[in-house]
C-alpha positions in Angstrom: 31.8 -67.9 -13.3 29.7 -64.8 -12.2 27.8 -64.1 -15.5 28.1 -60.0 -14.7 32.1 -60.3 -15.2 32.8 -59.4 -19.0 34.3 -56.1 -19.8 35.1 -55.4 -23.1 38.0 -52.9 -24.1 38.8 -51.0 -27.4 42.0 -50.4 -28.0 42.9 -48.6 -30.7 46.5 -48.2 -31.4 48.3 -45.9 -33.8 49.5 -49.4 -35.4 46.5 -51.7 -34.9 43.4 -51.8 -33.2 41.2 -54.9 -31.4 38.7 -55.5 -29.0 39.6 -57.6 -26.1 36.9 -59.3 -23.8 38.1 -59.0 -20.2 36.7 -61.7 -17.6 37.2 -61.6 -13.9 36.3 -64.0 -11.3 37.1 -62.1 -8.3 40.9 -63.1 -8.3 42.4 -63.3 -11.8 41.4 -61.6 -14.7 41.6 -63.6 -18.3 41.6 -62.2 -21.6 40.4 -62.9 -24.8 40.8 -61.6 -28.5 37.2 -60.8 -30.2 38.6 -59.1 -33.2 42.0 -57.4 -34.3 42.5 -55.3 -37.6 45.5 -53.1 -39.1 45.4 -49.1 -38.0 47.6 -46.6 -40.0 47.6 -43.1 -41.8 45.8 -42.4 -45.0 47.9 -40.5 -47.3 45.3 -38.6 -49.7 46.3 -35.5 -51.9 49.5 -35.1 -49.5 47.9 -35.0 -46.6 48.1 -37.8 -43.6 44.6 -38.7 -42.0 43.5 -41.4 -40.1 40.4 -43.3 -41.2 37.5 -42.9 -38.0 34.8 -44.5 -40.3 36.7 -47.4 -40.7 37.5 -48.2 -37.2 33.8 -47.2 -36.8 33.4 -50.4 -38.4 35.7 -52.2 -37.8 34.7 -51.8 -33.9 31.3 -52.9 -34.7 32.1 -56.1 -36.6 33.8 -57.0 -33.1 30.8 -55.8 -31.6 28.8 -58.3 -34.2 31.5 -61.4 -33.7 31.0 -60.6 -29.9 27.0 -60.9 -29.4 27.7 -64.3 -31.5 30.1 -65.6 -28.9 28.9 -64.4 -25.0 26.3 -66.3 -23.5 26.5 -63.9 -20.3 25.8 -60.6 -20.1 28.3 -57.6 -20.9 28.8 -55.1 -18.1 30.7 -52.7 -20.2 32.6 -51.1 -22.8 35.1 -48.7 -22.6 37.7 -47.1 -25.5 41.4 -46.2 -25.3 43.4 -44.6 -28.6 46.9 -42.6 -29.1 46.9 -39.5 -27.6 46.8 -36.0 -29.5 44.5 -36.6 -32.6 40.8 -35.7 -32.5 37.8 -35.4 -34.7 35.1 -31.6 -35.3 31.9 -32.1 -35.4 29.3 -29.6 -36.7 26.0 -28.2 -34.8 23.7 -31.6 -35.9 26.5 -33.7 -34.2 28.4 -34.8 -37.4 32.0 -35.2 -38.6 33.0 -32.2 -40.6 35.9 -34.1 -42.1 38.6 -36.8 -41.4 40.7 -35.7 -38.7 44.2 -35.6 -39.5 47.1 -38.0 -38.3 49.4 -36.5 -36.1 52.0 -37.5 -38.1 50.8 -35.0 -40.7 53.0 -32.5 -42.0 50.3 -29.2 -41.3 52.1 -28.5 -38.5 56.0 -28.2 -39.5 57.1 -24.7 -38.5 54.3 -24.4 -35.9 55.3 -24.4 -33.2 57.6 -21.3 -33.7 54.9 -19.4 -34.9 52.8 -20.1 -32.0 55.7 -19.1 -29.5 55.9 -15.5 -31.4 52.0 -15.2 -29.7 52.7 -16.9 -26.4 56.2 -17.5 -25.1 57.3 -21.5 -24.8 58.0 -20.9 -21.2 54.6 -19.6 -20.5 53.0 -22.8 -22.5 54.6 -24.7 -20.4 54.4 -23.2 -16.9 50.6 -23.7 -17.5 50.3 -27.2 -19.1 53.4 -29.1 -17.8 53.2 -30.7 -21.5 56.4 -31.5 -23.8 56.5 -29.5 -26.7 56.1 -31.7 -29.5 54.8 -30.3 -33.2 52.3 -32.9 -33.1 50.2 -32.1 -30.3 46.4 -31.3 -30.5 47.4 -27.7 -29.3 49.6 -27.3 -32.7 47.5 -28.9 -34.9 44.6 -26.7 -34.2 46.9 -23.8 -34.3 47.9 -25.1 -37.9 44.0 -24.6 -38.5 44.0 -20.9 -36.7 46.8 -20.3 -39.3 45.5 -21.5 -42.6 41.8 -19.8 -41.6 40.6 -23.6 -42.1 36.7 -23.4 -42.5 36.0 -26.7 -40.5 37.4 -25.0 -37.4 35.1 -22.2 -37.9 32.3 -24.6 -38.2 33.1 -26.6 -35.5 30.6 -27.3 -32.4 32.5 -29.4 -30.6 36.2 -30.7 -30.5 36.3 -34.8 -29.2 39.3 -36.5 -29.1 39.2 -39.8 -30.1 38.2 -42.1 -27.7 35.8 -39.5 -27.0 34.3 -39.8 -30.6 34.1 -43.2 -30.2 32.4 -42.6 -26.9 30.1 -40.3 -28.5 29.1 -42.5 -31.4 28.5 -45.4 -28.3 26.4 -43.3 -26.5 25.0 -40.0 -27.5 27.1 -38.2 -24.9 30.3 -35.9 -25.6 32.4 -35.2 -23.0 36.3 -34.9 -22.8 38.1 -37.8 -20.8 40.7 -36.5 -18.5 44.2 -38.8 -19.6 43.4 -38.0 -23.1 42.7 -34.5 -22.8 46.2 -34.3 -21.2 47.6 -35.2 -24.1 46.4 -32.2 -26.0 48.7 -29.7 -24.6 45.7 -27.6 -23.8 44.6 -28.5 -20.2 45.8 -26.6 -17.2 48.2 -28.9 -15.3 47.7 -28.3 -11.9 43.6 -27.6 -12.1 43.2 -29.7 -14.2 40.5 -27.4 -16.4 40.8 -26.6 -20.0 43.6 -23.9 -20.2 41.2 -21.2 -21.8 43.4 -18.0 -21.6 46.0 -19.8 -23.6 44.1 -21.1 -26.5 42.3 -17.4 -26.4 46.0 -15.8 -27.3 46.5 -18.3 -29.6 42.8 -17.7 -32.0 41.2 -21.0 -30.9 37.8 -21.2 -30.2 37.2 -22.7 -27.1 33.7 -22.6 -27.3 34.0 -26.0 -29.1 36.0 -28.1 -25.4 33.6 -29.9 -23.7 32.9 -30.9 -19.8 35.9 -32.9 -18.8 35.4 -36.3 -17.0 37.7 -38.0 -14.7 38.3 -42.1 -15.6 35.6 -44.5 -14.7 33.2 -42.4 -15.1 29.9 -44.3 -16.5 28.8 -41.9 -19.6 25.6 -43.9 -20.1 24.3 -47.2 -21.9 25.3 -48.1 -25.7 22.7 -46.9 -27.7 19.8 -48.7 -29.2 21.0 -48.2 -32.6 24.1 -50.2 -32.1 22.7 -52.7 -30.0 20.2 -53.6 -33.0 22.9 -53.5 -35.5 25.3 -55.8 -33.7 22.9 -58.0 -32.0 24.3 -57.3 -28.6 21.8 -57.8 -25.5 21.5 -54.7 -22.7 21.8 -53.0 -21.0 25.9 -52.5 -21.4 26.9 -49.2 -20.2 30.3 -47.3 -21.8 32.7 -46.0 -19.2 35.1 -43.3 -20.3 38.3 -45.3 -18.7 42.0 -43.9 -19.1 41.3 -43.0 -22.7 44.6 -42.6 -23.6 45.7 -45.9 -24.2 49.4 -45.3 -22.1 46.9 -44.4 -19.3 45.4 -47.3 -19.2 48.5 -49.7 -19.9 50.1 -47.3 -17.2 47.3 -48.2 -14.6 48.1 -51.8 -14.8 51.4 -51.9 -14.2 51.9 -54.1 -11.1 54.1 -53.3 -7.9 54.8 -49.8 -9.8 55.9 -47.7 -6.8 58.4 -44.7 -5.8 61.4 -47.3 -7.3 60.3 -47.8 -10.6 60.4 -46.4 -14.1 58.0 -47.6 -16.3 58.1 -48.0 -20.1 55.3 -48.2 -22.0 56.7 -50.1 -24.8 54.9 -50.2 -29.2 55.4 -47.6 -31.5 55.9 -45.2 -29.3 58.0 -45.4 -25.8 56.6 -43.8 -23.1 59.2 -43.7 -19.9 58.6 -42.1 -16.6 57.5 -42.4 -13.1 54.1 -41.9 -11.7 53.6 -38.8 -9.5 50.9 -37.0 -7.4 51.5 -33.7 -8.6 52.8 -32.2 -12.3 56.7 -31.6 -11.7 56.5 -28.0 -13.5 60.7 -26.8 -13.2 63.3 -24.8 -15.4 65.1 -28.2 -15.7 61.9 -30.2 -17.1 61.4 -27.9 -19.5 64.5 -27.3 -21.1 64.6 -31.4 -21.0 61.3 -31.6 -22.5 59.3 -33.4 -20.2 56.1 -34.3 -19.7 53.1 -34.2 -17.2 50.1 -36.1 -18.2 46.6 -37.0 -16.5 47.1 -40.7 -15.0 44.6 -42.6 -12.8 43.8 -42.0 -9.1 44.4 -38.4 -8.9 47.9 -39.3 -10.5 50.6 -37.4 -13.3 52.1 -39.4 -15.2 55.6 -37.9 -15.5 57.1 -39.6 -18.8 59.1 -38.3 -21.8 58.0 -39.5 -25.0 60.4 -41.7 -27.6 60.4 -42.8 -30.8 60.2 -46.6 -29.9 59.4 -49.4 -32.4 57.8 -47.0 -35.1 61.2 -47.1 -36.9 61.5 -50.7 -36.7 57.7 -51.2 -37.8 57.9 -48.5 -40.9 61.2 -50.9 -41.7 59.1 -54.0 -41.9 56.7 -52.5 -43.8 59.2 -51.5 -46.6 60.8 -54.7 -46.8 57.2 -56.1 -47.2 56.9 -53.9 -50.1 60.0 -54.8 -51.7 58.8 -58.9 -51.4 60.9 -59.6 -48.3 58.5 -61.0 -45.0 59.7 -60.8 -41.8 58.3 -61.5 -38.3 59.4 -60.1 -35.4 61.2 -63.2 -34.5 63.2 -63.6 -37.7 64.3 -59.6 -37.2 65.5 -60.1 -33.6 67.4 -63.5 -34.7 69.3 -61.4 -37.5 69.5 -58.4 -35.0 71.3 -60.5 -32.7 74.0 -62.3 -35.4 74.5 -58.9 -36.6 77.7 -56.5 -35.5 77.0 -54.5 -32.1 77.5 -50.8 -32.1 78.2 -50.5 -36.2 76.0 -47.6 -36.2 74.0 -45.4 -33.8 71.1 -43.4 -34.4 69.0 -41.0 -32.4 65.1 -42.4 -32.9 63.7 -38.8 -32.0 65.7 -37.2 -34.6 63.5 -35.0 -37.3 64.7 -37.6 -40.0 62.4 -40.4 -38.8 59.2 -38.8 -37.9 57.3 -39.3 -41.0 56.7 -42.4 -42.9 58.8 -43.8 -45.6 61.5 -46.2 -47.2 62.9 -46.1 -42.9 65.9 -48.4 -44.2 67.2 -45.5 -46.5 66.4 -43.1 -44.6 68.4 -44.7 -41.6 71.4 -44.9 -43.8 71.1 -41.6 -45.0 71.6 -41.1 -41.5 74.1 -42.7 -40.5 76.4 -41.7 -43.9 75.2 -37.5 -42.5 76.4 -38.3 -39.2 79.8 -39.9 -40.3 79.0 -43.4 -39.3 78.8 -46.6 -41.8 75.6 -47.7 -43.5 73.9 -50.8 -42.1 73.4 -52.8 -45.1 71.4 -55.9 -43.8 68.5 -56.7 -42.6 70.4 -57.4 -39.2 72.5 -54.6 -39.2 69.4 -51.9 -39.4 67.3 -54.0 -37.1 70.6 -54.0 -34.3 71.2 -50.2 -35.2 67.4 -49.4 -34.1 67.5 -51.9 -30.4 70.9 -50.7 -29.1 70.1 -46.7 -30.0 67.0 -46.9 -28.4 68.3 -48.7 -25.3 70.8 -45.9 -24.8 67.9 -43.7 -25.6 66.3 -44.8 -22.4 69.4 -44.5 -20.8 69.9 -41.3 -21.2 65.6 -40.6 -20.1 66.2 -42.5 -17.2 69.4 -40.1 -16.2 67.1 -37.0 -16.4 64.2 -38.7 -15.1 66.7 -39.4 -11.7 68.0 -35.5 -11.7 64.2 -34.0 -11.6 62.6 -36.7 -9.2 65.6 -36.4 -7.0 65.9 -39.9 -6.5 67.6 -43.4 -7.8 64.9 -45.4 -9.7 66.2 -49.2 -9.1 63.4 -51.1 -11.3 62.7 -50.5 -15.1 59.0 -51.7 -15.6 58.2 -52.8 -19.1 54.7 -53.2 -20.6 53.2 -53.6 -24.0 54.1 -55.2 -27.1 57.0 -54.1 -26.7 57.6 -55.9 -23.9 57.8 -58.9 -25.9 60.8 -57.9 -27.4 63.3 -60.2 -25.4 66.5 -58.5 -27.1 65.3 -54.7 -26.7 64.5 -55.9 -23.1 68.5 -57.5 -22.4 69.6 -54.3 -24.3 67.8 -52.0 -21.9 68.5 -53.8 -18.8 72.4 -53.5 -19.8 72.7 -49.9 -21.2 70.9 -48.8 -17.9 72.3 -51.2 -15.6 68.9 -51.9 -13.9 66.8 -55.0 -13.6 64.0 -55.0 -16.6 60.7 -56.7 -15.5 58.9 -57.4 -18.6 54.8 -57.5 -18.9 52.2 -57.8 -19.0 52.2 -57.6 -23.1 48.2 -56.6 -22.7 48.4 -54.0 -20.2 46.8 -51.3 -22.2 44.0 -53.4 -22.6 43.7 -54.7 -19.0 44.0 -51.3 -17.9 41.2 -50.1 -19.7 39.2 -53.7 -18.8 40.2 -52.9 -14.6 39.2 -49.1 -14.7 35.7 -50.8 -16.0 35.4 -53.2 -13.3 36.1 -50.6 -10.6 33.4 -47.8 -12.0 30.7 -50.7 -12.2 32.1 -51.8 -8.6 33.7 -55.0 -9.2 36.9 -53.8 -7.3 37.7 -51.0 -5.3 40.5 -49.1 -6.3 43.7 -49.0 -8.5 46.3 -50.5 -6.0 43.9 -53.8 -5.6 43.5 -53.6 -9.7 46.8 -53.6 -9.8 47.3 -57.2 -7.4 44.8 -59.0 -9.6 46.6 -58.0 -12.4 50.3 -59.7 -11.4 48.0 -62.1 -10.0 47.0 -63.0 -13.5 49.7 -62.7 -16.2 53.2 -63.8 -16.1 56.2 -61.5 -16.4 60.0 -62.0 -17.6 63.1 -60.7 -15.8 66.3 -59.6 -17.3 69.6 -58.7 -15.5 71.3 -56.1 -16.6 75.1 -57.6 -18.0 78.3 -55.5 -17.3 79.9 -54.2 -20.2 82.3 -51.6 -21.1 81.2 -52.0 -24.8 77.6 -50.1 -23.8 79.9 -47.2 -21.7 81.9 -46.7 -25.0 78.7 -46.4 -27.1 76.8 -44.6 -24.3 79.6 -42.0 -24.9 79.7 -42.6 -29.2 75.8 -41.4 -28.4 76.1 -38.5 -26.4 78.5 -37.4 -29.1 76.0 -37.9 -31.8 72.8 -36.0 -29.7 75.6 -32.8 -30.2 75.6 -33.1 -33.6 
């Protein structure tokens, strides 16, 4: 094999993070796990934040493992996280604090406030974004509000991937897909939306220069090299930072027919276009047009997808009861269909907690019974959020004008063999499943076309089918998923 064909992507998700050596060998790529380690918000004094030096580490003990294990040179590195969450830095270049999880509750009540100062409809005629209390815009509003001092001491703003890219290389700059996510860019000019974040008190002498994907920001820097033991040159491409960028750009034979899902904690379902879809009817359906790669939008909604599911697991860990995926999806499917329905966006389930009581609590508010079992809660959690996507993929139709035949899935989620039957029959379309590491081979293929290892997107994209396997479920006609299709829509009135 060509020793100049190892890539190396950092994927940080909001769940879990791991470094992933990419090969290619000019037909197929092949991946490799270096190092994986838990991700997850740090509750301290009431607040949620998310731990940057740890990962710091973290990356660089797969950084350490790595030099230990490659014989041939590494061409790059390049770093994908969640979107919205970012880190200040002061004048000398250092943190000022640990940035805050999104899922923090700063921002409750937000949102309204900021509307009173600029109208929603404005917001969005400018950014194309979905409003969401989470998003980068609201969180520094939060910090506009509360006269926080760090924001006043702030140099620069990075958001995450960027940070990481910063502590790689020296060099700050502000990756285009990420900074999408922040509901601060101008859609359609793609610029940071100054005037906006003017009316709203924040500084926006703190935004850096904003980079499109695969661009090279420079070499890692000495320091690290010596620390890990890695040999150099290995140059750090900003790549479609936000990690559904990159899983997005991966997606093979995604075209005018197809509605993707980009499938872990959160689900991220839409179609990709060449230009933001910025209407009356996508904003009062809360929609969402975010930087993809190629000079594409990546028109999506966000869900609430397996982070219910995941914050279950982890309170039945706590009360002494393990469970792997598998054993949840075997008790899923012995379990009753249709006992209860939930909505997975719902206020409710957006923070972390005991999720099994809080799903019941639920379901006895909304007048439906109480899944008791394990089964019960994980069925409850699968059907509601393939109904979810039915009902995304009825909107999505109305605003691109046009049937979407194909529902792509990719990422971990795609694994999920019951989630995937239960999607394919509550929308009544074919579900192509995979690849499970598209985030990763994303971020590995937008390296190998800024070093010059391919030449675009669309032959990225052939390689990529060309090297990992997919799964393909028919949708299954039932008049049990048009009944609780309706039981649903009923509930969403509530």
């Amino acid at each position: 094999m060509d020793q100049a064909t190892h890539y190396l992507a950092v994927d940080l998700g909001a769940s879990s993070g791991r470094l992933v050596l990419g090969r290619w060998d000019g037909t197929r790529f092949t991946l490799q796990d270096v190092h994986r380690f838990p991700n997850g918000p740090v509750n301290v004094l009431g607040h949620l934040y998310t731990d940057v030096l740890r990962l710091w580490e973290e990356v660089k003990i797969g950084l350490t493992r790595l030099s230990s294990q490659l014989a041939a040179p590494l061409v790059s590195i390049g770093v994908d996280t969640w979107g919205v969450d970012y880190g200040l830095l002061g004048s000398a270049g250092r943190l000022l604090g640990n940035p805050y999880h999104y899922r923090d509750a700063r921002t409750n009540g937000v949102m309204e406030r900021a509307f009173a100062r600029v109208p929603r409809r404005q917001i969005f005629a400018e950014t194309g974004i979905q409003f969401l209390q989470l998003n980068t815009l609201f969180q520094l509003y939060s910090m506009v509000l509360t006269d926080d001092p760090q924001l006043k001491m702030a140099d620069t703003l990075l958001m995450l991937p960027d940070l990481f890219h910063y502590w790689l290389t020296g060099n700050k700059t502000a990756e285009y897909t990420i900074a999408s996510t922040s509901h601060m860019l101008h859609a359609r000019e793609r610029r940071w939306a100054t005037g906006l974040l003017q009316a709203l008190g924040i500084p926006t002498r703190i935004l850096p220069p904003i980079v499109p994907p695969g661009t090279i920001l420079g070499h890692l820097r000495s320091e690290v090299m010596e620390e890990t033991g890695l040999q150099g040159p290995v140059s750090v491409v900003a790549v479609a930072s936000h990690d559904t960028a990159s899983a997005v750009a991966a997606i093979p034979d995604l075209d005018a027919d197809s509605v993707y899902i980009s499938s872990g904690t959160w689900s991220l379902m839409g179609v990709e276009t060449p230009q933001p879809i910025i209407t009356e009817e996508a904003l009062t359906l809360n929609f969402t047009n975010e930087g993809g790669v190629g000079n594409t939008i990546r028109f999506l909604k966000n869900i609430a997808g397996l982070w219910l599911l995941q914050e279950c697991q982890r309170q039945w860990q706590r009360e002494g009861q393990t469970y792997t995926w598998e054993d949840l999806l075997k008790l899923a499917e012995q379990a009753q269909p249709f006992l209860s329905l939930l909505d997975p966006d719902a206020p409710d389930f957006l923070s972390p907690g005991n999720m099994p009581a809080i799903i019941r609590a639920y379901c006895q508010r909304t007048g439906q019974p109480q899944p008791e079992s394990v089964g019960a809660v994980v069925r409850c959690c699968l059907e509601s959020l393939a109904l979810k996507y039915r009902l995304v993929l009825e909107s999505l139709e109305r605003l691109v004008g046009r049937r979407l035949g194909t529902i792509r899935v990719v990422g971990g989620g795609s694994q999920n063999y019951l989630l995937c039957q239960f999607t394919a029959d509550a929308c009544e379309r074919p579900v192509v499943a995979g690849p499970v590491e598209a985030t990763a081979l994303g971020n590995i293929m937008i390296q190998a076309i800024a070093t010059g290892r391919l030449p675009d997107v669309a032959t990225g994209r052939q390689a990529v089918a060309a090297s990992m396997p997919r799964r393909h479920f028919e949708p299954r006609a039932s008049a049990a998923w048009q009944d609780a299709m309706a039981r649903f829509r009923g509930l969403l009135a509530l």
